[in-house]
PyMOL CGO cylinders between C-alpha atoms (Angstrom):
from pymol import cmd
from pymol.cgo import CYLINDER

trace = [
    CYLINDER, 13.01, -10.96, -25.83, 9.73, -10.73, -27.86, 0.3, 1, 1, 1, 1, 1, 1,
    CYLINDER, 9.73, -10.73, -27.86, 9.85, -8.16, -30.79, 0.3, 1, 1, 1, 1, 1, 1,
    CYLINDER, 9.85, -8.16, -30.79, 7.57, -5.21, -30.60, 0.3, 1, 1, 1, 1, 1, 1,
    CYLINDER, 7.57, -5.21, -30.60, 5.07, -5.43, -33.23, 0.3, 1, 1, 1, 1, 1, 1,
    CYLINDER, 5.07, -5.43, -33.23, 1.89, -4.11, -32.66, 0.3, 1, 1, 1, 1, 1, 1,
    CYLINDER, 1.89, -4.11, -32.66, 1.28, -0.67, -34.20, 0.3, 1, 1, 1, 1, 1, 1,
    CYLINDER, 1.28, -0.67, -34.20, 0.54, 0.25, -30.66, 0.3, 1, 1, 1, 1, 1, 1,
    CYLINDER, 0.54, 0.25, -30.66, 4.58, 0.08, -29.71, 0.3, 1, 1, 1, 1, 1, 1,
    CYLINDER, 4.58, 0.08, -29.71, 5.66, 2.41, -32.45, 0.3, 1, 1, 1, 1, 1, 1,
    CYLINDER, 5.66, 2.41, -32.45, 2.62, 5.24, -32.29, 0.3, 1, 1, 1, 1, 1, 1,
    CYLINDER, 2.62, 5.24, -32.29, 2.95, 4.76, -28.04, 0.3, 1, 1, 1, 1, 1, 1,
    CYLINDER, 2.95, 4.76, -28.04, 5.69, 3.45, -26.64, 0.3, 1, 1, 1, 1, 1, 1,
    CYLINDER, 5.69, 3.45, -26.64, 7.48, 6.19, -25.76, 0.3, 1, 1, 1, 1, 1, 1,
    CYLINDER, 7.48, 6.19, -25.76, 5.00, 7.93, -23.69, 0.3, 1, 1, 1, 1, 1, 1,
    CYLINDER, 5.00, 7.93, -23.69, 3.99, 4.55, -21.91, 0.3, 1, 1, 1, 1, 1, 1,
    CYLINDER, 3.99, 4.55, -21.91, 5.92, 2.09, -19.64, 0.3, 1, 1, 1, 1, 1, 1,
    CYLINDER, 5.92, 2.09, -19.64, 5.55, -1.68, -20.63, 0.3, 1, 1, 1, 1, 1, 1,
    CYLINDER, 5.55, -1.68, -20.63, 3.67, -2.40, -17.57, 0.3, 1, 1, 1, 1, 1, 1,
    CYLINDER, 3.67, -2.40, -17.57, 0.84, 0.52, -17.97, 0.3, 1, 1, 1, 1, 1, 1,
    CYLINDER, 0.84, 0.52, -17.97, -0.73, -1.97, -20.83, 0.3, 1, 1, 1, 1, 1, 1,
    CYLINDER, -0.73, -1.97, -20.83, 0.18, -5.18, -20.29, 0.3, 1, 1, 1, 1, 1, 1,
    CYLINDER, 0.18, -5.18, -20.29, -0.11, -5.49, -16.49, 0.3, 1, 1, 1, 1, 1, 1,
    CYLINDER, -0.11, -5.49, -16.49, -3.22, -7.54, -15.59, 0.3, 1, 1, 1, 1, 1, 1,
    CYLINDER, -3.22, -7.54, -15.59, -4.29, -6.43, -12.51, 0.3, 1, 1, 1, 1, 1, 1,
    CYLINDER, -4.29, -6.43, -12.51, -2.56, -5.02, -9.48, 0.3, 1, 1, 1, 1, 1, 1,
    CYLINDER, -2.56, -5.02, -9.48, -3.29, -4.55, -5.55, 0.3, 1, 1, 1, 1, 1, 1,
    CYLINDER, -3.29, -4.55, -5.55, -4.84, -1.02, -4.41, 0.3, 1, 1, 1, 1, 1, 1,
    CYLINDER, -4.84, -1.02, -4.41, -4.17, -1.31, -0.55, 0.3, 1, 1, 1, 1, 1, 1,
    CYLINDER, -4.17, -1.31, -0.55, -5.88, 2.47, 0.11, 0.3, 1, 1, 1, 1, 1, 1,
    CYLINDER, -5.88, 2.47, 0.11, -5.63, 4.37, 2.32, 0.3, 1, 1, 1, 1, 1, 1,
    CYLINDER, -5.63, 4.37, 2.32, -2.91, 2.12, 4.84, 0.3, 1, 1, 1, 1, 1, 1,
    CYLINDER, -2.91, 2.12, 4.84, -4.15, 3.20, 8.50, 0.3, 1, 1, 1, 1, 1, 1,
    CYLINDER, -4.15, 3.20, 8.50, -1.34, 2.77, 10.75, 0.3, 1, 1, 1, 1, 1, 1,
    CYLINDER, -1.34, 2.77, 10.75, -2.31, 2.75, 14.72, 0.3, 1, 1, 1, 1, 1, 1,
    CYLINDER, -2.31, 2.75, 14.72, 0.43, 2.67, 17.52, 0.3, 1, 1, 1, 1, 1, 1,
    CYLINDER, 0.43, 2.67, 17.52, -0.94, 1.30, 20.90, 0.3, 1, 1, 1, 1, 1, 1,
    CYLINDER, -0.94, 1.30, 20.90, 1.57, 1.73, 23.81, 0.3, 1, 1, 1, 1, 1, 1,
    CYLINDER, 1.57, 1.73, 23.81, -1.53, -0.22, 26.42, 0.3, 1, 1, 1, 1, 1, 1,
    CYLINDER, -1.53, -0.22, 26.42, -2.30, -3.63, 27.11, 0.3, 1, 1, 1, 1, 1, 1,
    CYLINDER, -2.30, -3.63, 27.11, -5.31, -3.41, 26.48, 0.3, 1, 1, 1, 1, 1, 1,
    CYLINDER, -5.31, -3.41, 26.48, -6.01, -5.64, 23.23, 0.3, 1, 1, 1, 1, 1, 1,
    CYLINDER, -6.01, -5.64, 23.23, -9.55, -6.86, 23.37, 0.3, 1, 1, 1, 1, 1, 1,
    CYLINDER, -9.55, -6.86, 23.37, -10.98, -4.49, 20.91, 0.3, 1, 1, 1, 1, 1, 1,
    CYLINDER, -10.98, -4.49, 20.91, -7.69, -4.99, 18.46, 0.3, 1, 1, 1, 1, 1, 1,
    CYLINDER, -7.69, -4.99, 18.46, -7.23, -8.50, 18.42, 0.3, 1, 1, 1, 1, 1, 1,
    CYLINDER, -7.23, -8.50, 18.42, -8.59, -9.07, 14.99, 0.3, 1, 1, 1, 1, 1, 1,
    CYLINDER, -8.59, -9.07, 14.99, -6.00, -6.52, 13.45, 0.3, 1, 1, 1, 1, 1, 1,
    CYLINDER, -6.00, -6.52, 13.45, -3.00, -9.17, 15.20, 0.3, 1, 1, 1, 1, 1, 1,
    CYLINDER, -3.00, -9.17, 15.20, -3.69, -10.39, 11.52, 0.3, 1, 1, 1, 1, 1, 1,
    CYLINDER, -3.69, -10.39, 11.52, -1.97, -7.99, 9.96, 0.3, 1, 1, 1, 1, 1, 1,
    CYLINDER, -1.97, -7.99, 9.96, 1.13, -9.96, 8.48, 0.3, 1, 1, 1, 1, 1, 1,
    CYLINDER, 1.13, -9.96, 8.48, 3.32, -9.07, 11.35, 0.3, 1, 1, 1, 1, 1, 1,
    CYLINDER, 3.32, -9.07, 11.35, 4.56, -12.44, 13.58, 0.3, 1, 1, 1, 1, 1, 1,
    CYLINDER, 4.56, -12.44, 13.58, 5.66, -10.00, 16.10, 0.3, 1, 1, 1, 1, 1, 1,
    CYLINDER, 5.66, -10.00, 16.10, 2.36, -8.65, 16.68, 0.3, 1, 1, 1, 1, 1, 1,
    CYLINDER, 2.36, -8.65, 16.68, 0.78, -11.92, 16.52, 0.3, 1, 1, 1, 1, 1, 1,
    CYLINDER, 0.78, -11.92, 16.52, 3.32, -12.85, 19.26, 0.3, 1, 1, 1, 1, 1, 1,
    CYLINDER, 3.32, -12.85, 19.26, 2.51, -9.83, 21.49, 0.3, 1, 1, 1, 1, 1, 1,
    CYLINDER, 2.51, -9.83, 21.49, -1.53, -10.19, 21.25, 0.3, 1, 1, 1, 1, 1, 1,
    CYLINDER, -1.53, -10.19, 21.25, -1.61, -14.02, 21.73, 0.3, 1, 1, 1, 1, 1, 1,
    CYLINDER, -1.61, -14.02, 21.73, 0.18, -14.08, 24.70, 0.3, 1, 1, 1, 1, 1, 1,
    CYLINDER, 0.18, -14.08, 24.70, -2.34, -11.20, 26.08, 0.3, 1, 1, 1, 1, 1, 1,
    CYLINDER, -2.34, -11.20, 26.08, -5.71, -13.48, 24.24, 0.3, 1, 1, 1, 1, 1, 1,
    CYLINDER, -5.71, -13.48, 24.24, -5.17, -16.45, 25.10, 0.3, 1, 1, 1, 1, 1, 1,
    CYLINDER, -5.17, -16.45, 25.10, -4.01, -15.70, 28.73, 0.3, 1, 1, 1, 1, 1, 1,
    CYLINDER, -4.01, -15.70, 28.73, -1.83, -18.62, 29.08, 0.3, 1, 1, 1, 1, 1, 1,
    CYLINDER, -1.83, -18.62, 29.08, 0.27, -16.62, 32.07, 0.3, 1, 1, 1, 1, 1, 1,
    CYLINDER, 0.27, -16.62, 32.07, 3.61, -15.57, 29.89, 0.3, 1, 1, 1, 1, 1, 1,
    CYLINDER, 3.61, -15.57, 29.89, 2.42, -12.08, 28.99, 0.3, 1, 1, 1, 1, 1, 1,
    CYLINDER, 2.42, -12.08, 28.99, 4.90, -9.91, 26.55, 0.3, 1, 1, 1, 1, 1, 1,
    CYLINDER, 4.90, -9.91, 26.55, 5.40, -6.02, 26.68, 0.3, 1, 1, 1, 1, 1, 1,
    CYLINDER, 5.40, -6.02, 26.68, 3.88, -4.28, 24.33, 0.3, 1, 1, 1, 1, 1, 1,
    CYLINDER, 3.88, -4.28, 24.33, 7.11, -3.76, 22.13, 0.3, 1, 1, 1, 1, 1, 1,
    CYLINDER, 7.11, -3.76, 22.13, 8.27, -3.82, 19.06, 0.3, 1, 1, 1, 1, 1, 1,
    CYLINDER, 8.27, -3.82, 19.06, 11.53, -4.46, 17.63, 0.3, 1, 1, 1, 1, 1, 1,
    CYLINDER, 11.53, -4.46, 17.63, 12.75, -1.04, 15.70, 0.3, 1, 1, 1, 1, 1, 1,
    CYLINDER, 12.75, -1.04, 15.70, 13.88, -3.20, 12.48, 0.3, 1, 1, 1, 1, 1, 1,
    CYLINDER, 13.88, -3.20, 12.48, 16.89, -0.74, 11.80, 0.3, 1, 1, 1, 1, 1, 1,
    CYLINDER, 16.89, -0.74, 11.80, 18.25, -0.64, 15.08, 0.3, 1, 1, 1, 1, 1, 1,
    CYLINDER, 18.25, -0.64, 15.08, 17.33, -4.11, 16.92, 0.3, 1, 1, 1, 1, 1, 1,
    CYLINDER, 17.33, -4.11, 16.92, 16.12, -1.71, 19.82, 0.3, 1, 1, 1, 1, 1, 1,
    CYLINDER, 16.12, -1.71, 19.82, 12.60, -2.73, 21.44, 0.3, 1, 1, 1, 1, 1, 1,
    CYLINDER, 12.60, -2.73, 21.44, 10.78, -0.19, 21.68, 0.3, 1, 1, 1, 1, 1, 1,
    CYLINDER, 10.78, -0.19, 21.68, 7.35, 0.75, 23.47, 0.3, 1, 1, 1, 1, 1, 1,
    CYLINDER, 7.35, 0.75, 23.47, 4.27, 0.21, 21.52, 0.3, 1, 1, 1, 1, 1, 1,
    CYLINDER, 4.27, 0.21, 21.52, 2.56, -2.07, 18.78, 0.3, 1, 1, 1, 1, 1, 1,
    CYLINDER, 2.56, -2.07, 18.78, 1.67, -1.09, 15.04, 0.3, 1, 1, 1, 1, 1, 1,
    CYLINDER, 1.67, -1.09, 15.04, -1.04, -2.37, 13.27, 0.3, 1, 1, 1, 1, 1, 1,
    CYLINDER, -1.04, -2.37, 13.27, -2.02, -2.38, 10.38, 0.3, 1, 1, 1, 1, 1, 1,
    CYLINDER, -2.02, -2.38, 10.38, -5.17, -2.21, 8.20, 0.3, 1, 1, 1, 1, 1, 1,
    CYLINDER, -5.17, -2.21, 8.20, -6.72, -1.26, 5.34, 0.3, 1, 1, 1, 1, 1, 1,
    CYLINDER, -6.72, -1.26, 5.34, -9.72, 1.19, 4.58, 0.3, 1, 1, 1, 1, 1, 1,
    CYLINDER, -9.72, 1.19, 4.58, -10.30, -1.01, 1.08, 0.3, 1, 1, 1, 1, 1, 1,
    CYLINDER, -10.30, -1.01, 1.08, -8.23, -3.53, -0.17, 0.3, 1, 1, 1, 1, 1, 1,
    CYLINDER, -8.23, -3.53, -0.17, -8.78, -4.38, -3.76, 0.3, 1, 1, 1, 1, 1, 1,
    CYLINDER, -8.78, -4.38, -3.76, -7.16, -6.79, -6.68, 0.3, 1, 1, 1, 1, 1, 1,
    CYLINDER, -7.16, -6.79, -6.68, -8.57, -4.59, -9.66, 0.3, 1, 1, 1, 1, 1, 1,
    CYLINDER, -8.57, -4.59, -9.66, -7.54, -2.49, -12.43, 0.3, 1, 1, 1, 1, 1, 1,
    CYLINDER, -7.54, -2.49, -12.43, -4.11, -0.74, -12.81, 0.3, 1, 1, 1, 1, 1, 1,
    CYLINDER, -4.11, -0.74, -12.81, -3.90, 2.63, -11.42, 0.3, 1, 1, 1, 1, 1, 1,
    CYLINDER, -3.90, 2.63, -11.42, -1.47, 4.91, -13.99, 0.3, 1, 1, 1, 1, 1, 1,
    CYLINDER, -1.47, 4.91, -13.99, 0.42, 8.28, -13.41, 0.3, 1, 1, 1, 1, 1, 1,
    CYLINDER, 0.42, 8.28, -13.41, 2.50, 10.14, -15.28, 0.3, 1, 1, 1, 1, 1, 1,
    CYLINDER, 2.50, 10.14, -15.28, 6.34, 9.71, -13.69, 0.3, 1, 1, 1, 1, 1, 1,
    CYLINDER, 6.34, 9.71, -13.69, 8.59, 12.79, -13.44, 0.3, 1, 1, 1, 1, 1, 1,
    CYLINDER, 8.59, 12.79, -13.44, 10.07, 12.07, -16.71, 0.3, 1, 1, 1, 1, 1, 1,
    CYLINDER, 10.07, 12.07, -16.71, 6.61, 12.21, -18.03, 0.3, 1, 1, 1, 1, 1, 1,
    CYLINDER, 6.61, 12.21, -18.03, 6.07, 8.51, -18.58, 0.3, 1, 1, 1, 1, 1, 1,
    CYLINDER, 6.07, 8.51, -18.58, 2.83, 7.02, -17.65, 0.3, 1, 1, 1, 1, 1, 1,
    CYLINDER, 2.83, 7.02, -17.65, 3.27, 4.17, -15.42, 0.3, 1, 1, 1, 1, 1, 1,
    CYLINDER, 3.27, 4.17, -15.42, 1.73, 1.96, -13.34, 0.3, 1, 1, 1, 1, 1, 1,
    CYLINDER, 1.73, 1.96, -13.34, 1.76, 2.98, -9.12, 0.3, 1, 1, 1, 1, 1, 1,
    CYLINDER, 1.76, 2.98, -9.12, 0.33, 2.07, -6.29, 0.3, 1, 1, 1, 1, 1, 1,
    CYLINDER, 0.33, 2.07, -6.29, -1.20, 4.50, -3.32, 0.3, 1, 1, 1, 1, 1, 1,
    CYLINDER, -1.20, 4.50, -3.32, 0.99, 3.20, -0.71, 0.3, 1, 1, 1, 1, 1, 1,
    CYLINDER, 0.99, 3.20, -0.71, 1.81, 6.57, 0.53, 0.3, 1, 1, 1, 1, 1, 1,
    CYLINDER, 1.81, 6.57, 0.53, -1.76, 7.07, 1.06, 0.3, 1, 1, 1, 1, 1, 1,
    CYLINDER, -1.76, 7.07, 1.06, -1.65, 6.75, 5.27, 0.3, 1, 1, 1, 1, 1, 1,
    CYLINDER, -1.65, 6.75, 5.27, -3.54, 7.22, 7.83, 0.3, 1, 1, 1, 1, 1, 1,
    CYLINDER, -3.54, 7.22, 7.83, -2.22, 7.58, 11.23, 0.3, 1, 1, 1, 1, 1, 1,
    CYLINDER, -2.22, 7.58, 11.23, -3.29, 7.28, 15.22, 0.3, 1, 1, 1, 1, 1, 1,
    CYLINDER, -3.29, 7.28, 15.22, -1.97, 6.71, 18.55, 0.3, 1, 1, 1, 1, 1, 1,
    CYLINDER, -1.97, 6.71, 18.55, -3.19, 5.22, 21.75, 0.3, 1, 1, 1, 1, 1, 1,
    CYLINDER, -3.19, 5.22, 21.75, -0.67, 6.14, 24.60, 0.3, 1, 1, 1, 1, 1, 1,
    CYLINDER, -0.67, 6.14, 24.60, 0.23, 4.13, 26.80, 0.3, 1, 1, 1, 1, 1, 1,
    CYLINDER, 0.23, 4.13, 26.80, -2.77, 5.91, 29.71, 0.3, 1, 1, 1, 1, 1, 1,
    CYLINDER, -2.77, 5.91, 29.71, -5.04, 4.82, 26.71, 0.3, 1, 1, 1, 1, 1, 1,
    CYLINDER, -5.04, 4.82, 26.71, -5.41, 8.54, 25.84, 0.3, 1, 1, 1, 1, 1, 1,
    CYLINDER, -5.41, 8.54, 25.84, -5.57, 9.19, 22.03, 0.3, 1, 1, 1, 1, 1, 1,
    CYLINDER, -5.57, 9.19, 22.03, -2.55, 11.29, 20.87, 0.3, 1, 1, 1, 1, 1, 1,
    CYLINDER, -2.55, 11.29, 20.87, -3.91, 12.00, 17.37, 0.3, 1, 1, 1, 1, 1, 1,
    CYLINDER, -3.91, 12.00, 17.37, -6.22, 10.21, 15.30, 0.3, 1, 1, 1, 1, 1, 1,
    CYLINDER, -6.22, 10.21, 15.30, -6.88, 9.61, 11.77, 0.3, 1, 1, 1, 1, 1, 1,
    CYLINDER, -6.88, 9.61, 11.77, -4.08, 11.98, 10.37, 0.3, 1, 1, 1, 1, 1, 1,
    CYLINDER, -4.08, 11.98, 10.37, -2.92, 11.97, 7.05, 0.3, 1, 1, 1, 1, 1, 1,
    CYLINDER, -2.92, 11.97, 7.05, -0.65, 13.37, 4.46, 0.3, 1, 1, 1, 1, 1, 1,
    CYLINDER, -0.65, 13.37, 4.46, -1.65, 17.36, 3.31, 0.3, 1, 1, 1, 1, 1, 1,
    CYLINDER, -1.65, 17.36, 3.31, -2.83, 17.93, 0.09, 0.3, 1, 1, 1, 1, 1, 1,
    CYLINDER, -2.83, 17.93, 0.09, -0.77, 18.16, -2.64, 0.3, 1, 1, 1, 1, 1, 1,
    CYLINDER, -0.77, 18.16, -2.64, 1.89, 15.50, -1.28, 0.3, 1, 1, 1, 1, 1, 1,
    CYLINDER, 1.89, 15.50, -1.28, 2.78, 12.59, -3.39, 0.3, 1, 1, 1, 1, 1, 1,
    CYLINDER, 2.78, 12.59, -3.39, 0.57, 9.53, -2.31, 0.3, 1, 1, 1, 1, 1, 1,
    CYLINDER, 0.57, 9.53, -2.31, 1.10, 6.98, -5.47, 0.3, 1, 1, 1, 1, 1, 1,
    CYLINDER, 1.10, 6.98, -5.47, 4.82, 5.67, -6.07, 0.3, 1, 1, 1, 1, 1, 1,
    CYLINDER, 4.82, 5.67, -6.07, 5.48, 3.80, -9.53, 0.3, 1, 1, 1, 1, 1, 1,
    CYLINDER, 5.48, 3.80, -9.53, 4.96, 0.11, -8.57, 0.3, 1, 1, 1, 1, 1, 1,
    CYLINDER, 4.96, 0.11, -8.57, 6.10, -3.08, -11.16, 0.3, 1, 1, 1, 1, 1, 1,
    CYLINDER, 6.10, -3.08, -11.16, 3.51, -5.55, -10.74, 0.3, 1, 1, 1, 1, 1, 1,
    CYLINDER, 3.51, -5.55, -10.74, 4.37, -9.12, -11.29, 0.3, 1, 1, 1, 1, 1, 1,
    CYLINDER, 4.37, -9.12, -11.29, 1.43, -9.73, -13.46, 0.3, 1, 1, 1, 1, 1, 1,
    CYLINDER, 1.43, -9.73, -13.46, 2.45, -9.02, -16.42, 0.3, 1, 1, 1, 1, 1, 1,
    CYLINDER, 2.45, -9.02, -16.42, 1.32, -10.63, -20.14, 0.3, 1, 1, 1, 1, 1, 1,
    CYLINDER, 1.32, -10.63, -20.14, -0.64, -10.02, -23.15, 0.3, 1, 1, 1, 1, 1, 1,
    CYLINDER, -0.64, -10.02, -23.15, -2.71, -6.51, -23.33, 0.3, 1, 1, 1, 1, 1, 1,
    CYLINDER, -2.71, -6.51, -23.33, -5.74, -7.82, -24.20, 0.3, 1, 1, 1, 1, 1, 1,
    CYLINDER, -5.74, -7.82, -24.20, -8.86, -6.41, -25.35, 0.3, 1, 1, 1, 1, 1, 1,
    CYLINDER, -8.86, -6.41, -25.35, -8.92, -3.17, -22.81, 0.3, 1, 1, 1, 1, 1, 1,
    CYLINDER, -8.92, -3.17, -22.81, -5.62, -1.78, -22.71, 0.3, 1, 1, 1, 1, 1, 1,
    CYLINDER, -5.62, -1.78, -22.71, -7.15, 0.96, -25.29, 0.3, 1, 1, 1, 1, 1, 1,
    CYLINDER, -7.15, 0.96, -25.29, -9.35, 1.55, -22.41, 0.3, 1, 1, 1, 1, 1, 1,
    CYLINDER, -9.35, 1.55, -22.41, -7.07, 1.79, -19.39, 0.3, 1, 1, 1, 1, 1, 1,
    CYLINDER, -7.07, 1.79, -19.39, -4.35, 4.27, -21.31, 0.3, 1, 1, 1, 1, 1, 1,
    CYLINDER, -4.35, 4.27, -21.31, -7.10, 6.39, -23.22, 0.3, 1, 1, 1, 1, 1, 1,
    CYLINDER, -7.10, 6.39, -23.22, -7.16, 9.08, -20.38, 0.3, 1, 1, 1, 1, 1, 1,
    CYLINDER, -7.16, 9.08, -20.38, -3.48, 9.32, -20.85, 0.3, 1, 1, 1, 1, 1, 1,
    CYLINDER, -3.48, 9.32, -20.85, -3.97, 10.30, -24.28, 0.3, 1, 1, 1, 1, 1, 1,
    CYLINDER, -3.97, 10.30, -24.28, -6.70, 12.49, -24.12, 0.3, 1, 1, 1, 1, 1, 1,
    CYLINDER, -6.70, 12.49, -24.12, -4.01, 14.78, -21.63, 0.3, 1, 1, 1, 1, 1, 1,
    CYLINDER, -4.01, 14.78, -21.63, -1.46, 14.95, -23.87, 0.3, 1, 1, 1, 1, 1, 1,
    CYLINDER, -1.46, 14.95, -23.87, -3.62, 15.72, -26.85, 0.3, 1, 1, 1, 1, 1, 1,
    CYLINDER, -3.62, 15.72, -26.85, -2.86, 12.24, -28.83, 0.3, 1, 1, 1, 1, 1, 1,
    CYLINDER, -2.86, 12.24, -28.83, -6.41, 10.58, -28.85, 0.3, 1, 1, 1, 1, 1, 1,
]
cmd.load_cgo(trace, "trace")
């Protein structure tokens, strides 16, 4: 375990997480849109079959590349093993590799999170009708959770820079 030298450890550390200065970069995935499409109708959502998923891949390809064995639009509900109607996909309204986002934790802490409660969703039923569209969490609700990224080494030259907001909160510039 490395010792903590730096000044920085005594005069900070207990107002600051490891990670909020000596994570190097993180992903911001914001906001997450989330679109159920009960339909059959894939053309204009093919691109989105991209998503990470293999079961959506599955489900699209066989309707794309119209080879004759065409799936159901359902997914497996991952708790249960029950298929159920409709596909998610999912997308992104920015994706970024980029600086460390920071919050203060319930404890008070500052540390490092990620907005991956920040959704967005929609549905297509299954008469292509749209059920709701676009809707996200109210104000006020919680849309960051604290997040550990795995890049993690020296602070460098602008971890002054990154927790300086911090400070200037809690008075200790």
């Amino acid at each position: 375990m490395p010792q903590l030298q730096h000044p920085v450890h005594k005069r900070h550390g207990d107002r600051f997480n490891c990670q909020s200065c000596h994570a190097q970069w993180t992903f911001n995935d914001s906001p997450t849109h989330l679109l159920r499409i009960d339909h059959e109708e894939f053309d204009d959502f093919y691109k989105l079959s991209l998503d990470g998923s293999s079961e959506v891949l599955r489900i699209i390809s066989s309707h794309i590349l119209d080879d004759g064995d065409l799936l159901e639009p359902f997914m497996t509900n991952k708790f249960t093993g029950e298929a159920i109607p409709g596909i998610w996909f999912r997308g992104f309204g920015e994706r970024r590799w980029e600086q460390v986002l920071l919050e203060e934790d319930a404890d008070g802490t500052v540390v490092t999170v990620r907005p991956i409660l920040d959704l967005r969703l929609s549905w297509i039923d299954g008469d292509e009708a749209i059920r709701f569209d676009n809707l996200e969490p109210v104000d006020g609700l919680l849309r960051s959770l604290p997040y550990a990224p795995h890049t993690i080494g020296k602070a460098g030259l602008f971890y002054e820079s990154r927790i300086r907001p911090h400070l200037i909160e809690s008075g200790n510039d």
